[in-house]
N, C-alpha and C positions, 0 to 999 in steps of 0.2 A: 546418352547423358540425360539427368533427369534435367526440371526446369525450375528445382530450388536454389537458394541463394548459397553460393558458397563464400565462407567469410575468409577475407585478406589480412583483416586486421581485428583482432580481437582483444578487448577488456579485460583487467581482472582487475577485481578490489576482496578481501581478505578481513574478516573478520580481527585474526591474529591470537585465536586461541592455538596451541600447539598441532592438534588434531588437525585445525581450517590449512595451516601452513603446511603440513604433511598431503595434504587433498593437494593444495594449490601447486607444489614444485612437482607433484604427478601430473595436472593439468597440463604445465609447463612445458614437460617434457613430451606431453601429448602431442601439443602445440608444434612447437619446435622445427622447422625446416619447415610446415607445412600453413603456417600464416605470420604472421606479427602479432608479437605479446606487446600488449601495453599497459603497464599498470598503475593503480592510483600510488598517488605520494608517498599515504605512509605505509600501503603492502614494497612498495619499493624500496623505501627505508629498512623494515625489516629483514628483507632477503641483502640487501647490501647494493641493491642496482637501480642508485638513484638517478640514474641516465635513462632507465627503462622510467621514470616514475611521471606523471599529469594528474590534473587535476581533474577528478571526475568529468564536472563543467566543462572542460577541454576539449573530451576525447573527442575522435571523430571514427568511430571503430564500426564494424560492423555487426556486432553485438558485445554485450557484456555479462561476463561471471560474477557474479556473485556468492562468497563462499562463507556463511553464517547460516542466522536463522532468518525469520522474516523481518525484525528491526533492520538487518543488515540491507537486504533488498529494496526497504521501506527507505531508507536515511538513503538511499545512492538513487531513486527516481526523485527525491526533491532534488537531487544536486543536479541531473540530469538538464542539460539546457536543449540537448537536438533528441527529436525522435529514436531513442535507442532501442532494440529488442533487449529484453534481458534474461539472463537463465539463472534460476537459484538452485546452489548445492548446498543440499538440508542439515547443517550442523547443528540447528535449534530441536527446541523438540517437537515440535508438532509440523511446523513450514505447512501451510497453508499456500502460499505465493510458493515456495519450492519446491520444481519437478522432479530434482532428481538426489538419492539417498548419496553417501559418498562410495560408495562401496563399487556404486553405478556410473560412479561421474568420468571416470576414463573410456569407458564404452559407450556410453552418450554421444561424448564429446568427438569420438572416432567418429559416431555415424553422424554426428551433424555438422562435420568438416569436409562431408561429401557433401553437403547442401542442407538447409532448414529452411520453414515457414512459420511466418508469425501471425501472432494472434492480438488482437486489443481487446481493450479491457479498459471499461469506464473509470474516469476520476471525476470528482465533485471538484466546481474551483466555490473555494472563500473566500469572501472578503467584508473587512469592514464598512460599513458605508460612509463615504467621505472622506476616506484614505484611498490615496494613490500606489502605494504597495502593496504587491500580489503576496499572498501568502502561496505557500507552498499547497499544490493540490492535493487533496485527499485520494490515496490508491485506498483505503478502507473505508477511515469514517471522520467525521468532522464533530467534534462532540463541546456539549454548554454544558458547565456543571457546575455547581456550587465549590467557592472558593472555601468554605468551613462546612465541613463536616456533620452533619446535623440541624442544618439550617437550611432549608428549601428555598428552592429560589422561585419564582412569579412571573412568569412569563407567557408571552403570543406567540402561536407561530401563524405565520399567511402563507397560502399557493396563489400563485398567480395575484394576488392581491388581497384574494380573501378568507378571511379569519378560519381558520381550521380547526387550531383548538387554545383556548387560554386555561391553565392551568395552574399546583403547584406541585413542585416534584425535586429531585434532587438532581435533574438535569435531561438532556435526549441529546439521543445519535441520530445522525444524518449520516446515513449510509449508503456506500455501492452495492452492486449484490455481489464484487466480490468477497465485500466488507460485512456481507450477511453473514457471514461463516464468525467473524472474529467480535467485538463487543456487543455491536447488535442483538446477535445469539443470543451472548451470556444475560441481556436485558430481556430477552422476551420475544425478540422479532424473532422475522421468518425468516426461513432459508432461501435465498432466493439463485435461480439460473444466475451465472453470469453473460449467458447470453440475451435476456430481458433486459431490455433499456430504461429503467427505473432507479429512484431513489429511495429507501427507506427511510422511516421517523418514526424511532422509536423510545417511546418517555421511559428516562430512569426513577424507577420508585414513585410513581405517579400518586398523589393524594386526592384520587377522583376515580371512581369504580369505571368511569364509561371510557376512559382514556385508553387506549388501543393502539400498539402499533398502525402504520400506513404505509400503501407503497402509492407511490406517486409516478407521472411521466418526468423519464432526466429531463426534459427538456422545461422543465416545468421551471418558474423563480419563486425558492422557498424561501420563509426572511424569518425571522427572530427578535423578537423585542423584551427586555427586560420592563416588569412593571412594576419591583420593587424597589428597594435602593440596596441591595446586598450585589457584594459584587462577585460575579464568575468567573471561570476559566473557561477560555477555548484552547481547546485542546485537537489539531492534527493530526490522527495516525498513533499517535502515542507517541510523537516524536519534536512539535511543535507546542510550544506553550505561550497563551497571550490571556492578559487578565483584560476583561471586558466589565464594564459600567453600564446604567441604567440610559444614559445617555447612547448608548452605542446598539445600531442596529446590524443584526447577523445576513448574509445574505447570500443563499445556495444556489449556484449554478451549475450548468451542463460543465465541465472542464474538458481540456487538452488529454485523450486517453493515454495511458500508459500502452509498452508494446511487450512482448513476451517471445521465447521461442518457444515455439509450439512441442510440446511433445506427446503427447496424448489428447485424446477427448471425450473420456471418460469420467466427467466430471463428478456425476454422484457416486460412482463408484468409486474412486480416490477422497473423496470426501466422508464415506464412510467407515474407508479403512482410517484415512486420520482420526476421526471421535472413537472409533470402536478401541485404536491404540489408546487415545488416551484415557478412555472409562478403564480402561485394563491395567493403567500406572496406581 
């Protein structure tokens, strides 16, 4: 017998387009006699087994499904309260965060009901300074950006306390390096391992020719100051939205990692067939 983890009790949560629900009662039946299905609320609602249904935040499982795209996977680690592994089944189009295609997802799931190993994977924590609530961690990117469109916003950023760069621009990410692949990218930055333990800071639309992407150590404390009176959004993942004033300072830390089942470790190689798919749509 090998010495990976065999799961007793398994997650699902379900996007709920037609396709995800056809993927998911195959999982099911995957499942079936051979662990415990537990599903969130409203995929339980929609199959009719609201007895099967919890609230994400609840579960206590030994990994979780996820069956969408990467929002779907993104929205269910903020809900997440215990260390969960999770595995995404790719109904989005590009899945980035998802190992596996749906076509794949019954044979996956076979061979990793014999046992899996997990993987982490850095998240950035936010927060405002002088508020006592935790924002949801960043699994991508934590991003400052002009609340109107056309109107640059003015701000510092600091490492460790000191001044790095003050500029104006129409916003920067604060990124993981798994979050290098997804807005980062599209702003400029680099691609970075997600095995490197760094941050990304990358300005959007910068109005200063020397202004340059950075990678930084995670462990580093990045902060954010606004220096004019136009007001921002922070923005989470693509998934959180907080409007932020000139009064309010940004403040990036190491977070609580996210956890994965492992299914490969061919990272650049999967990463190029993702971009090569999508220069090809």
């Amino acid at each position: 017998m090998n010495n990976l983890t065999q799961p007793k009790r398994i997650g699902m949560v379900c996007r709920g387009e037609d396709d995800d629900v056809l993927v998911l009662k195959r999982l099911i039946e995957c499942v079936e006699g051979r662990a415990e299905v537990i599903l969130d609320e409203e995929t339980a609602y929609k199959l009719k087994r609201q007895k099967h249904g919890m609230k994400i935040e609840d579960m206590d499982v030994d990994f979780l499904i996820c069956i969408g795209g990467d929002g779907t996977i993104l929205r269910t680690l903020h809900y997440l309260k215990k260390p969960t592994p999770v595995l995404g089944i790719n109904m989005g189009a590009i899945g980035f965060l998802a190992e596996v295609q749906p076509g794949d997802a019954v044979s996956a799931l076979t061979r990793i009901l014999e046992g899996f190993e997990v993987e982490k994977k850095e998240r950035l924590s936010v927060e405002v300074k002088g508020e006592r609530e935790r924002m949801p961690y960043a699994m991508n990117e934590a991003v400052v950006i002009t609340s109107k469109p056309g109107k640059m916003l003015h701000f510092a950023i600091f490492v460790d306390g000191d001044e790095l760069e003050r500029l104006r621009a129409d916003g920067v990410v604060f990124a993981t390096p798994t979050g290098s692949t997804a807005y980062a990218m599209s702003a400029g930055g680099p691609i970075v391992d997600p095995k490197v333990d760094a941050a990304i800071i990358v300005p959007i639309a910068p109005f200063k020719l020397s202004a340059r992407p950075t990678v930084v150590d995670i462990n580093t404390v990045i902060s954010l100051e606004l220096l004019g009176m136009k007001e921002a959004e922070l923005v989470i993942d693509g998934q959180f939205y907080r409007r932020i004033g000139k009064e309010d300072e940004i403040i990036i830390t190491r977070g609580e990692p996210a956890f994965f089942v492992k299914m490969r470790d061919k990272h650049f190689l999967k990463l190029h067939d993702k971009l090569r798919i999508e220069d090809e749509k």
